[in-house]
C-alpha positions in Angstrom: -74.3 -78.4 16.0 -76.5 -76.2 15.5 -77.5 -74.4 12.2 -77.8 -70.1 11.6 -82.0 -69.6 11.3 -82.9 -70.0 7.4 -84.2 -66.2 7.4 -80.6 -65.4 8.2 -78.9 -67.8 5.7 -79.0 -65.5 2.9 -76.8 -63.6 0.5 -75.6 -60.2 -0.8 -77.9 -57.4 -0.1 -80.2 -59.4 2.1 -77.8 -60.4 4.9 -76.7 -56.5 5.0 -80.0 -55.4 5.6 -80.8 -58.4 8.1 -77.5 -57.5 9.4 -78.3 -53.8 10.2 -81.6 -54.7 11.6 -80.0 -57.1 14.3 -77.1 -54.9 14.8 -80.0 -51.8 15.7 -82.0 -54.6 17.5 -79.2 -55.9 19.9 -77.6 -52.2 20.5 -80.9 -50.3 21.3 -82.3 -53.7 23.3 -79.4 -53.8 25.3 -79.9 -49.9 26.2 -83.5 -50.6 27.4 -82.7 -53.8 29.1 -80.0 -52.3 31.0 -82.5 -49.0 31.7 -85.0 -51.7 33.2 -82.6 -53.9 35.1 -80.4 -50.5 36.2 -77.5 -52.0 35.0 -73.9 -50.4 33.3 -75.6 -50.6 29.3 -72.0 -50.8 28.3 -71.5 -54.3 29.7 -75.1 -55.2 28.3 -74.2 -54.2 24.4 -70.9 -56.2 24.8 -72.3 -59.1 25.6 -75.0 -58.7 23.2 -72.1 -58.5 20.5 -70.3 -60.9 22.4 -73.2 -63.6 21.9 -74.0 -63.1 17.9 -70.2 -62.9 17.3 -67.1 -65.5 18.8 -70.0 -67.3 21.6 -72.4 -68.2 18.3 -69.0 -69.2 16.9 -68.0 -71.1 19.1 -71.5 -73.2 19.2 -72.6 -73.3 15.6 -68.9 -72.9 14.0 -70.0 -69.7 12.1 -70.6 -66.4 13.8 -74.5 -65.3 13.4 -73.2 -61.6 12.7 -69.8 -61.3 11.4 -69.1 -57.6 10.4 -65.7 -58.1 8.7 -67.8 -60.8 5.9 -71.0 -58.5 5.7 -69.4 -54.8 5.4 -66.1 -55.8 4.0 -64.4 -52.2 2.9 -67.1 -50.1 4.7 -66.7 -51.2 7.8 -63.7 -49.0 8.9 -65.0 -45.8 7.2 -68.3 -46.4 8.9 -66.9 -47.0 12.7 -64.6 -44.0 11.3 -68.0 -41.8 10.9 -69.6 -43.3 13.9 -66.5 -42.3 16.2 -66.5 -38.9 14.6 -69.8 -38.1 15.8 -69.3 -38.9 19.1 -66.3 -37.3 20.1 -68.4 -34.5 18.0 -71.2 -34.7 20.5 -68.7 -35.3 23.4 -67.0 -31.8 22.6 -70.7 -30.1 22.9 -70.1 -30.4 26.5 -66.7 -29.2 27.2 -67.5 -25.4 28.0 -64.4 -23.5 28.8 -65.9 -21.5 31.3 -66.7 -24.9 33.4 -63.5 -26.3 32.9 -62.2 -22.7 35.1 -64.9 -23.5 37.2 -63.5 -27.1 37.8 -61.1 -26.3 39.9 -57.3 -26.7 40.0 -57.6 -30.5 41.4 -59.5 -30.9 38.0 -57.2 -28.6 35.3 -54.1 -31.0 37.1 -55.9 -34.1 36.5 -56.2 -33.5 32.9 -53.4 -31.3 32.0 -50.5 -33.7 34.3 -52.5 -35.9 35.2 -53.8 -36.7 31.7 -50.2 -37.2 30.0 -48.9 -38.9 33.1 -51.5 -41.7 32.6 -50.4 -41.7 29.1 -46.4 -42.3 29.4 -47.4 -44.8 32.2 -49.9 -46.8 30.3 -47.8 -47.2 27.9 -44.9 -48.9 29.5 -48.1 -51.5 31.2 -49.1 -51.6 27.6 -46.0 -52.2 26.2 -44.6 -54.6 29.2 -47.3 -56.1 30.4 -49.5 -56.6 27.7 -46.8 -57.3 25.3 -48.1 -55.1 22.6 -45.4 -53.2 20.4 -44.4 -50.1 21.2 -46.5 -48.0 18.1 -49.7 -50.2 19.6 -49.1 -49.5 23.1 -48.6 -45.4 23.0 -51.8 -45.4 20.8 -54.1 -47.2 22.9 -52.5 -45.7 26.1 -53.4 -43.0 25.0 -57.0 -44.2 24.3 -57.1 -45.4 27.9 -56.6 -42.1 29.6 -60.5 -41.5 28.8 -62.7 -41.8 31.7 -66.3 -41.0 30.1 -69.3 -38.9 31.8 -71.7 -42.3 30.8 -70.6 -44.5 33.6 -69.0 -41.7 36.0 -72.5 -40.4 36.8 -74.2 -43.4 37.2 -71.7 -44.3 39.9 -72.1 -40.8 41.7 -75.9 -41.2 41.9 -75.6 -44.9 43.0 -72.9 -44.2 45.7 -74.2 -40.8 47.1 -70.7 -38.9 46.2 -71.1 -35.3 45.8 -68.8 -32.3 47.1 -65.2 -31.9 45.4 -64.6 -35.4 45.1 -67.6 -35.8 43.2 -67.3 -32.9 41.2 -63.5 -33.8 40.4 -64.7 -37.3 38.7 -67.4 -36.0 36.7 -65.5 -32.8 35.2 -62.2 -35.2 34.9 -64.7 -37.7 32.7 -66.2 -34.8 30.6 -62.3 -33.1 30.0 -61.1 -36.3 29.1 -63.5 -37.6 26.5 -62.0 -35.9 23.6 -58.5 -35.2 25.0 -58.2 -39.2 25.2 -59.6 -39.6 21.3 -56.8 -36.7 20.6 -54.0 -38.4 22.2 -54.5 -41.4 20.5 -54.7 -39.5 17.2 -51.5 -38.0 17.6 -49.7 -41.1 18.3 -51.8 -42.5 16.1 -50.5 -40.1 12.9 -46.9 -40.1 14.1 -46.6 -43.7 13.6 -48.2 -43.9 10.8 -46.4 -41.2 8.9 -43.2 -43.1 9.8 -44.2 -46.3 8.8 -44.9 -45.2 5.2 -41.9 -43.6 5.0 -43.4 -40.3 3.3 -41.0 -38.3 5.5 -38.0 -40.8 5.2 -38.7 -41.8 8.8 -37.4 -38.7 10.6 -39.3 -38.3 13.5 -39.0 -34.8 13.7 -40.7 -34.1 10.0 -43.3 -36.4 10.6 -44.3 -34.4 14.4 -43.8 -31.2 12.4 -46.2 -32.5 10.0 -48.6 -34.1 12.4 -48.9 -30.6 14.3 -49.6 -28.9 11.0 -52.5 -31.3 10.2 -54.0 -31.2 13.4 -54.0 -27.4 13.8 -55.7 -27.0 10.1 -58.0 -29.6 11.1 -58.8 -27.4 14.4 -58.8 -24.5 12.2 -61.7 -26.5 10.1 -63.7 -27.4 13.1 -64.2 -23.6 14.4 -64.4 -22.3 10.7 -67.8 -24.6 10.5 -68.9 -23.7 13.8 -68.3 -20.4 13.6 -70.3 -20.1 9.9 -73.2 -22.2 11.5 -73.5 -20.0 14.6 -73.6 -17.3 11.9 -76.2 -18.7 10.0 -78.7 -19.7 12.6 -78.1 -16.2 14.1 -79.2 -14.7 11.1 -82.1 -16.7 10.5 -80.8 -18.3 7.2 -82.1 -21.7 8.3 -85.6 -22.6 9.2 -85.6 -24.5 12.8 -86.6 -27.5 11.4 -83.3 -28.4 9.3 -81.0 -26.7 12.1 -80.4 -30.9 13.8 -80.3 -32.4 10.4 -77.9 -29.6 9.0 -75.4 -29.9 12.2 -75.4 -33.6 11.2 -74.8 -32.9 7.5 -72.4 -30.6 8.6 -70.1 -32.9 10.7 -69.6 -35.4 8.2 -68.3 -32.8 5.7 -66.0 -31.2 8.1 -64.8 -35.1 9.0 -64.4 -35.7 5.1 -62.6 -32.8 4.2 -60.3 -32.8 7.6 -59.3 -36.3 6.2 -58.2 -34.7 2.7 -56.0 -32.8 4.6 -54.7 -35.9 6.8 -55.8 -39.1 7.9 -57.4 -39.3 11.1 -57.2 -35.5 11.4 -60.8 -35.8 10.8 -61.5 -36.3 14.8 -59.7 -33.5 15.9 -62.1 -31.7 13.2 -65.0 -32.3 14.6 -63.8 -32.3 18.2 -63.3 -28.3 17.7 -66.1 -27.7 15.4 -68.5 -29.3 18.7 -66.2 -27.3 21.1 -67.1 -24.4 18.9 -70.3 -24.6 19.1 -70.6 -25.3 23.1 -68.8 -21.9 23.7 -70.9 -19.7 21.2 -73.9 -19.6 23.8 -76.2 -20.2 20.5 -79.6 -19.8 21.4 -81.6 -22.9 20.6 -78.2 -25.6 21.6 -79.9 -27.7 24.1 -82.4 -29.0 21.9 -79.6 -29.4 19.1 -77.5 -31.3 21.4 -80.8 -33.5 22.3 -80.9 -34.5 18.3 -76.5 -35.3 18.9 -76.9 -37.3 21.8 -80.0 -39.1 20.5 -77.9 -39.8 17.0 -75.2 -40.1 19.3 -77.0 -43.3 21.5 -78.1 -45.6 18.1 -74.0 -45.4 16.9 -73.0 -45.8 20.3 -75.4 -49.3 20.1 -74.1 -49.9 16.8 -70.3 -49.7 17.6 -70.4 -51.6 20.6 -72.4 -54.6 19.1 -70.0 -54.3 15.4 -66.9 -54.6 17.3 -67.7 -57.6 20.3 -69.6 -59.3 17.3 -66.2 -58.8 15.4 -64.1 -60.4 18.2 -63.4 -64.0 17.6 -62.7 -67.0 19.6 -59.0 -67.0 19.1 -58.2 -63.4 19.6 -60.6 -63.7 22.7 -58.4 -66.8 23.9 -55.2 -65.1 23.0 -56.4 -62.2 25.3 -57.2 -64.5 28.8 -53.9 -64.8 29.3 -51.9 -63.7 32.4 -50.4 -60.8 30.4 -53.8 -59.4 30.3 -54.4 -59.8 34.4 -51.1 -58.0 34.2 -51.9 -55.6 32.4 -55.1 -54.6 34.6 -53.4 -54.9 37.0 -50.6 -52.4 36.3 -53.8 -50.1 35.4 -55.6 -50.7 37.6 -52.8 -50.3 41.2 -50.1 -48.5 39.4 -50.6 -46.0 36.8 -54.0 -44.6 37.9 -53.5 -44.3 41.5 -49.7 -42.6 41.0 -50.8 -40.2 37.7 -53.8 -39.0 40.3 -51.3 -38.8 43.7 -48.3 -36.9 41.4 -51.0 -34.6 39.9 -53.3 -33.8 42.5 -50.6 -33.1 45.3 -51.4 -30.4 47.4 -54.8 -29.9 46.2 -56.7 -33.0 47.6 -56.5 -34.8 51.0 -55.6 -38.5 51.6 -58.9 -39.8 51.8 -60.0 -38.1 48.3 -57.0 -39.1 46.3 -57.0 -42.6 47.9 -60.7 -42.6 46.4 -59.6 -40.6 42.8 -56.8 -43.1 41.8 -58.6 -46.2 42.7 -62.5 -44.6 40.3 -61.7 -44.4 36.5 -64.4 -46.2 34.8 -64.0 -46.3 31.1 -66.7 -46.5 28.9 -67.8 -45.5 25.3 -65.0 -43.5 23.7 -62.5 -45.5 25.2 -64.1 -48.5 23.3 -65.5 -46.9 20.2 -61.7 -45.5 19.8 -60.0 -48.2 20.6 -61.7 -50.5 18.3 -61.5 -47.7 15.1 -57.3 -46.7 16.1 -56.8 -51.1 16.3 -58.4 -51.8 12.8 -56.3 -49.1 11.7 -52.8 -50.2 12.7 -53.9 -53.7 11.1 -54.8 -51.8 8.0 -51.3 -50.3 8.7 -49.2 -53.1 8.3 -50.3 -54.4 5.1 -49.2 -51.3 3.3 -46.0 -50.1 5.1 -42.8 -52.2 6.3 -43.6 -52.3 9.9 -45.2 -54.8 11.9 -48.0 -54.0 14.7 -47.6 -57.1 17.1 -50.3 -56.9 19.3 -52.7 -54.4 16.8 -55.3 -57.2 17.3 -55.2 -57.4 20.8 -56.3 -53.5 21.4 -60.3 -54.2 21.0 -60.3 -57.3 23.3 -57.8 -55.5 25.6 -60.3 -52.5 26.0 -62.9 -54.3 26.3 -61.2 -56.4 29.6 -60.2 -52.7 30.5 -64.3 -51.7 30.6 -65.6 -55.2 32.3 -63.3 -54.8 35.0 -63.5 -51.4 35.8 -67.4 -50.7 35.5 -67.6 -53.7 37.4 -64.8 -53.2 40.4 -65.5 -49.5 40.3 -69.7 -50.3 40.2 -69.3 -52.8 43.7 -66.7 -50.7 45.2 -67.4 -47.1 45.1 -70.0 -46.8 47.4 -68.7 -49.1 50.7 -65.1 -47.3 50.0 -66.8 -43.8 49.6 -68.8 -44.5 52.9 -65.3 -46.4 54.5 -63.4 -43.0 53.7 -66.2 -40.4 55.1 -66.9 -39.1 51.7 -70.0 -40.1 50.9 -73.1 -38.3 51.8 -75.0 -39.9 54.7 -78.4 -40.4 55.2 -81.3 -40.8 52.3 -81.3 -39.6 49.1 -84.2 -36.1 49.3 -86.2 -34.5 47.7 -85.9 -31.8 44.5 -88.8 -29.3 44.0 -88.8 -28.1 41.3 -90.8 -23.6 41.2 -90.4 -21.7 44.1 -93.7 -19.7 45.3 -94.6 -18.9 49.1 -96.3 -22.9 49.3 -93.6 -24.7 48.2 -91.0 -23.0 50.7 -93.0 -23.7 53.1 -93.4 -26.9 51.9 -89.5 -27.2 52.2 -89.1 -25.9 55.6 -91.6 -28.8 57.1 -89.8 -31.4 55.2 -86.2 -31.0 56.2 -88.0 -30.8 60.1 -89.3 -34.2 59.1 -85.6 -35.0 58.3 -85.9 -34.9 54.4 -83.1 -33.5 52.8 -85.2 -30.9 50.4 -83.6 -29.2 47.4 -85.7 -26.4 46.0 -84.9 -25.2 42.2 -85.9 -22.4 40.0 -84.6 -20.2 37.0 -85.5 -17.1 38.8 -83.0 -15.4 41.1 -85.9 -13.1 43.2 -88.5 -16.5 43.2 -85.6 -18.1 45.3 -84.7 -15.2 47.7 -87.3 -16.3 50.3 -85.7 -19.7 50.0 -82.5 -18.5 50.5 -83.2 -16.4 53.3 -84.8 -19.7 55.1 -81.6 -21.3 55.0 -82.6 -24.0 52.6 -80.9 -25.4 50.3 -81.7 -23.9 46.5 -80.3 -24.2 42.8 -80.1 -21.5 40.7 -80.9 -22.4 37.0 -82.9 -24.5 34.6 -83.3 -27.9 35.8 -83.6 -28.9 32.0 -80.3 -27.7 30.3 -77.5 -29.4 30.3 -75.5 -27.2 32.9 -78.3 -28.9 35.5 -77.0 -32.2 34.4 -73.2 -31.1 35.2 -74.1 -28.8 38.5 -77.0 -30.1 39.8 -75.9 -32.7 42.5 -78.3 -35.5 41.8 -76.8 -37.6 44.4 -78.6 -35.4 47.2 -82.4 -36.5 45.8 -84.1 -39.4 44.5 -87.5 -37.8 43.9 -88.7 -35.1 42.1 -91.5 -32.8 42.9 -92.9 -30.4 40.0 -94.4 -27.3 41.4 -95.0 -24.5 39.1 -97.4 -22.9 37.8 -97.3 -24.1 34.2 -98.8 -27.6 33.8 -97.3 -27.9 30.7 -93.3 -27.1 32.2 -94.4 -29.5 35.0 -95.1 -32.2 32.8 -92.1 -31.5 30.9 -90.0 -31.7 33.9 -91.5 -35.3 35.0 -90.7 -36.6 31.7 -87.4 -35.3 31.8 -86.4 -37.0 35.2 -88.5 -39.8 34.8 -85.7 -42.4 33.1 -83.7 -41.4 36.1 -85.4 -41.5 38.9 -88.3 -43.6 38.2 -92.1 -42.0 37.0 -93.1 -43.1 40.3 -90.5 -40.8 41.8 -91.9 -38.2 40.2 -94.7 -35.7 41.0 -96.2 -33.1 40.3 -99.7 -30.8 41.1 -102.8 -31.5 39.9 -103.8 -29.8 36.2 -107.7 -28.8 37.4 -109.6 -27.0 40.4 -112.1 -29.9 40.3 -111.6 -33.8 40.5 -113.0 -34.7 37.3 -110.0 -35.8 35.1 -109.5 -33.2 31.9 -110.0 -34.8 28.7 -108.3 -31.9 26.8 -105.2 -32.2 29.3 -101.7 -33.8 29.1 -102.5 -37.5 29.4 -101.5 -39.4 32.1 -98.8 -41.2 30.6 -96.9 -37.8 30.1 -97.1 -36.6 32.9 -96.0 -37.4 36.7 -98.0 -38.8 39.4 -100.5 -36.3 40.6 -99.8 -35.1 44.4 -102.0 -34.6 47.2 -105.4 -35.7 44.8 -107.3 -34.0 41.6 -108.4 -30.8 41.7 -105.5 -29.7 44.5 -103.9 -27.2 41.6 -101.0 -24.5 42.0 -104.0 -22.0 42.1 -106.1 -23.6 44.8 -103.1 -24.4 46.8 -101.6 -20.9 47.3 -105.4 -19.3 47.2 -105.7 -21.4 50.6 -102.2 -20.5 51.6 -102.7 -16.7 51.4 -106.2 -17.7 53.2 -103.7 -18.5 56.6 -103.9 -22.6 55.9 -100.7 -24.2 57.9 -98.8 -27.0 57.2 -98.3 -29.7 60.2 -96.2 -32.3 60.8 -97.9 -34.7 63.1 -96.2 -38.2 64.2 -99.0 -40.7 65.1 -98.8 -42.6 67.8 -100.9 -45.8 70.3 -103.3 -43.3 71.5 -103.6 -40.9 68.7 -103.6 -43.0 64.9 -104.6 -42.2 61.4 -108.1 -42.8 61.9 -108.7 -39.8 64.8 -106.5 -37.8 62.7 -108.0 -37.9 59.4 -111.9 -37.3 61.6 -110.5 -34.6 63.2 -109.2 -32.8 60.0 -111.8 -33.6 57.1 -110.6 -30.7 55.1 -106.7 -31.2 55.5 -104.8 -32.4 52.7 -102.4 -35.1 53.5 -99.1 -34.9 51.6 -96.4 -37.1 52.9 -95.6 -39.8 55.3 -92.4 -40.2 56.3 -92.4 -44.2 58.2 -89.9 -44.5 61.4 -87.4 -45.7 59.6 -87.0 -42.7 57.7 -88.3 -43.4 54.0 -90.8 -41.0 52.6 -93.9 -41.6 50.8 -95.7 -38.5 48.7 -99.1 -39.1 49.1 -102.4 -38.9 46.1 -104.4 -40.4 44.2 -104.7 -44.3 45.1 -101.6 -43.8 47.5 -102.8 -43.6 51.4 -100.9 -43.2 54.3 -100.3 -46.4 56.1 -100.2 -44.8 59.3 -98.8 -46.7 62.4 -97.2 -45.7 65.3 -94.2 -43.1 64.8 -95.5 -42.3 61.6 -94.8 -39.4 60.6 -98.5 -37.1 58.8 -97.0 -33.8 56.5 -100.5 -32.6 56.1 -101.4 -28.9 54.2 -105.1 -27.3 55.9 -106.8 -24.9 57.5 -105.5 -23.4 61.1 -108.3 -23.8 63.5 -108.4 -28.1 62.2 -107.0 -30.6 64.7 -107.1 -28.5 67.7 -108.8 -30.7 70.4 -105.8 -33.2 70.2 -103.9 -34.4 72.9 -101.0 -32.2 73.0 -99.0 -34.4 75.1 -99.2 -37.6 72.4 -99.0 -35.6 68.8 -96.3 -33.6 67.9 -97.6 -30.6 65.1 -96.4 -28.0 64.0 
């Protein structure tokens, strides 16, 4: 057997702090393993709690973190408070004006489609699972959330854009706090009845439960309403706005649950909603401090409650009423909620893809885990019993596995199989629009690059626009980028304004994404000497072309009648006779026969070869004694 490390063999107040620490350790280290290795995080943090909790168990007979013996009574308010600020930051992104702009496949998904889902996963629940019947309309109702995290990951990976595309990812945003508020109706219902403090009539207690949950709403949009007032009026200095909005959502939760139990979530659910439909100046870098706070108790629930699992509730849960149980999910109640919903708005192939795609993911989890402790803590103080409370975390959990994983392998062969995937490459986003860049555009989609070009000015993008290429309209920073912009068409991103500072900005920003060497952007200098009072390398993107090729040289040459040319190399006419014939012509892309692209710079060469495609940026009267007959140029 093996024995629990001395440094973690202590007592008290030393195993809650050495306790924290690994629970910080295992969440956020899961997050970045899974960032390296590309993988869903979700399944990482689980099986990080997983292995410190039952699996260390099971090996040493004695868990290495055990949550339940190390926070005794805190532990529910604190998964309480954690949840609260999630589906907190989760309403910052449900805008009302998107939800119109959704569409009606969308508004049917969530407004039939959402309570469909909920009556049937109940009865799988109930059934199936064999969890009573308070325990299986909670976490049904838990189960109808599909979240945002592991929707768009799946988009990107599988190329899926256009309606079907757009229907999952606004159906996951809808969904995250409409899920968290189903379950906390049931939730309050049963447990009104259970303590009898309305003699069991079901009629008071949903009279009462409405009650609570509109002056809980009402609390939400008084606090965002006062804090839209006070940052409008400059009562706040911009330094305590994140910390105050933080301060400010644990009141609201704390005095929403002096009202009602639970009513707390609904509380901050409209106090976030609040605040995404003020148009507050100054929100996206709020919500940046939300959805950072929002990552470490993300980390933190997810490694508390798999570490809080233990052998025999695991055992009890591999069981064939569990396969059932997915199953049912799985073939039955998402496919039929979508098909009933959706009918008449979608065609076959979309809502063959629809009801097979509902990854869940965070919410479902973090709720699931909070309403399950809570229907335990339930039946020691009222005369019911919950058979089957205990079996809601490990259920959700098999409910996440097998659905990021199914849903992960099969999105993109059954999106391709059904015609609704996009085909070809990923392209290319560039990011300012001036007279070199669309020209830019124009010779890369000739070279078969599918170009996006993307600016915050309307006039900037009219040349673009009358070229017939493709364009964004809006900040490719904000949040509304993240919901609009369709990041399955690139996988590369090109930085070309005019302000090194933005450009840098916008590498950083797309870096975790895409990779920071899928990202570019122009050199800062006019010379080739490296700045020593300019962003350093490491926040910035890759320099294209080479140093000293800035936004000012580049269109001074453009407006000087330079050309760009696409050249394909061939036997008779390679790299080497190309580059001696144009000493002065910046090369910026290859593009190899089999169609990938490679953005050329600083220590990155063409390979050249025959039907190799040169994208090359230099002066007109360079490379004109060719062979016409064995180059094609533009």
């Amino acid at each position: 057997m093996f024995e629990i490390p001395q440094f973690l063999a202590a007592s008290g107040e030393d195993t809650l702090i050495l306790s924290v620490a690994l629970i910080g350790a295992l969440g956020l280290g899961a997050q970045w393993l899974a960032w390296r290795l590309q993988a869903p995080a979700i399944v990482l943090m689980a099986l990080a709690g997983l292995t410190v909790g039952p699996l260390w168990a099971v090996i040493t007979g004695e868990p290495l973190l055990s949550p339940d013996k190390e926070f005794g009574n805190l532990l529910r308010p604190i998964i309480s408070l954690a949840v609260a600020v999630i589906l907190f930051e989760g309403g910052l992104v449900l805008k009302f004006d998107n939800l119109k702009d959704a569409g009606p496949a969308v508004r049917r998904m969530v407004f039939v489609g959402g309570p469909l889902a909920w009556g049937l996963g109940t009865m799988a629940a109930h059934y199936a699972a064999g969890l009573d019947w308070a325990s299986s309309i909670v976490f049904a109702g838990v189960m109808v959330v599909t979240g945002p995290t592991v929707i768009m990951p799946l988009l990107r990976q599988s190329k899926l854009s256009g309606r079907t595309g757009a229907a999952l990812k606004w159906e996951g945003i809808v969904n995250d706090p409409v899920g968290a508020l189903f379950a906390v109706a049931a939730f309050e219902v049963v447990r009104v009845i259970a303590e009898g403090s309305t003699g069991g009539s079901v009629l008071a207690a949903a009279i009462w439960i409405l009650t609570a949950a509109a002056l809980g709403v009402g609390l939400g949009m008084v606090f965002g309403f006062f804090i839209v007032r006070a940052f409008r009026a400059g009562w706040t200095p911009e330094y305590l706005k994140a910390p105050l909005i933080f301060a400010s959502v644990i009141l609201c939760y704390a005095l929403a649950e002096g009202i009602e139990t639970e009513i707390g979530l609904v509380a901050v659910t409209a106090y976030g909603m609040t605040l995404a439909n003020s148009r507050l100046a100054g929100l996206v870098e709020l919500r940046k401090f939300k959805e950072d706070i929002a990552v470490l108790l993300v980390s933190g629930v997810f490694v508390i409650l798999t570490a809080n699992l233990t052998p025999e509730t695991i055992g009890a849960a591999l069981n064939w009423r569990t396969v059932a149980f997915l199953f049912c999910m799985l073939f039955i109640v998402r496919p039929l909620s979508i098909w009933i919903s959706t009918y008449g708005t979608l065609n076959r192939n979309e809502a063959l893809l629809l009801g097979w795609i509902a990854p869940r993911g965070i919410v479902a989890v973090a709720v699931s885990g909070l309403f399950g402790q809570l229907l335990i803590d339930l039946q020691e103080t009222s005369r019911f019993e919950f058979s089957g409370a205990e079996m809601i975390s490990p259920l959700a959990f098999a409910m996440v596995f097998s659905t990021v994983v199914l849903h992960g392998f099969s999105i993109g062969p059954l999106a391709r199989k059904l015609g609704l995937s996009r085909i070809g490459k990923p392209g290319v986003l560039l990011i300012g629009v001036n007279p070199w860049s669309v020209d830019f555009a124009r010779e890369l989609n000739g070279a078969g690059v599918d170009t996006t070009l993307a600016d915050s000015n309307w006039r900037r993008l009219k040349p673009a626009r009358d070229a017939g290429l493709e364009t964004y309209f809006g900040e490719v920073l904000s949040e509304e980028a993240e919901l609009r912009l369709d990041h399955a068409r690139f996988d590369t991103a090109i930085a070309l304004s005019a302000n090194e500072p933005y450009n840098a900005l916008v590498a950083g920003h797309f870096a975790p994404e895409l990779g920071r060497h899928k990202v570019y952007q122009l050199s800062s200098q006019e010379n080739d000497e490296e700045d020593p009072k300019g962003i350093s390398l490491g926040a910035r993107g890759r320099t294209l072309i080479k140093r000293g090729r800035s936004y000012d040289t580049l269109l001074r040459d453009h407006y000087r009648g330079w050309e760009f040319s696409k050249t394909q190399l061939t036997a008779q006419y390679d790299l080497k006779q190309f580059i001696a014939e144009r000493p002065n012509t910046d090369l910026l892309a290859e593009v190899r026969p089999d169609g990938t692209i490679t953005f050329l710079g600083t220590s990155r060469d063409p390979k050249g070869g025959e039907g190799a495609i040169l994208i090359s940026f230099g002066p007109k009267d360079e490379g004109g004694s060719k062979d016409a007959g064995n180059v094609q140029s533009d």
